[in-house]
Every structure is written in C-alpha cells, then in structure tokens.
C-alpha positions in Angstrom: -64.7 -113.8 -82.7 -64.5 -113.1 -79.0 -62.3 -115.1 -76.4 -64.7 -117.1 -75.4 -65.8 -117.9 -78.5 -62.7 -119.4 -79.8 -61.8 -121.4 -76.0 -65.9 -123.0 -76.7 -63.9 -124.6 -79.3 -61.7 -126.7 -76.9 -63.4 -129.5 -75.3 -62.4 -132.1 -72.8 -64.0 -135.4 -72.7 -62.5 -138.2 -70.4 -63.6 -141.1 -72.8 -61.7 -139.0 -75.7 -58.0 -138.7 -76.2 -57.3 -139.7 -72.5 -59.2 -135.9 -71.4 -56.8 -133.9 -73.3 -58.0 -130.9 -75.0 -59.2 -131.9 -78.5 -61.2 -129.3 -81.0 -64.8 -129.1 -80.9 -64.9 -132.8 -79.8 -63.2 -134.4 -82.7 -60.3 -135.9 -82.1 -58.0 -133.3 -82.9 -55.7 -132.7 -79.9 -54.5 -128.8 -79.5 -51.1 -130.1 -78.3 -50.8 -132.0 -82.0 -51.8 -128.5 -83.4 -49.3 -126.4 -81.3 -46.7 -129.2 -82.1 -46.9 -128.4 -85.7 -47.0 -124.5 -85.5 -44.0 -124.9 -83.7 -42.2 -127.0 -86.2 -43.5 -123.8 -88.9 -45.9 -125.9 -90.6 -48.5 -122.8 -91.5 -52.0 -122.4 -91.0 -52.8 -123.6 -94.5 -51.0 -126.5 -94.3 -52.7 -127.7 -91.4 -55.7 -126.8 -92.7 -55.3 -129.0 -95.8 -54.5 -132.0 -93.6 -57.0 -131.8 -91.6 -60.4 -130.6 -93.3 -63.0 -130.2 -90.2 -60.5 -127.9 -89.0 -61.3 -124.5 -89.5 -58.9 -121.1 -89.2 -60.6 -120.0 -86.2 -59.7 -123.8 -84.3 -56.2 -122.8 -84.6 -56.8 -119.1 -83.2 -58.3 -120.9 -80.1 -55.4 -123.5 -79.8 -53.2 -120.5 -79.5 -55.5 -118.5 -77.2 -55.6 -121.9 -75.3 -52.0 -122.0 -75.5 -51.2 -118.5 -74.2 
C-alpha cells in the first residue's frame, strides 16, 4: 500500500471520539492503538481484539504516528 493509502485510513470526525483520529471512522482511536504497541502487545493480539481492524490500520497508525 502507498502512504496515502494507509493515512485515508485515519479519519477525523468532530461528533466522533471528541475529533481524535479514529480508524476508518469506527471508533477505534490511533492513540489506543499506539498505546498498546507501546506496552508490546503485537499486531496479532490487537488484531484478535479488535476484528474490523485490519493489519494495514495498524501500518497507518504508525505512519500516522511518525
């Protein structure tokens, strides 16, 4: 996928999660997925827990991120 490809996947909305970035308009904030990758919960896990989430979501919340 290109760069902007994965950052179409992080969406603002003022009516959702207070207008922080959430994935592809679920709410699903990045800064709950960046928490987690911080605290070495893997990509797996995360995807377990949460299964609209797809790999590449997590790709953008770290392109996001960086």
């Amino acid at each position: 996928m290109t760069t902007n490809s994965l950052l179409n996947r992080i969406t603002y909305n003022a009516k959702q999660c207070g207008g922080i970035p959430c994935i592809r308009g679920m709410r699903i904030r990045v800064s709950d997925i960046l928490d987690m990758l911080a605290k070495n919960v893997s990509s797996g896990e995360i995807l377990e827990d949460f299964p609209d989430m797809e790999a590449e979501d997590i790709q953008a919340c770290l392109l996001f991120a960086s």
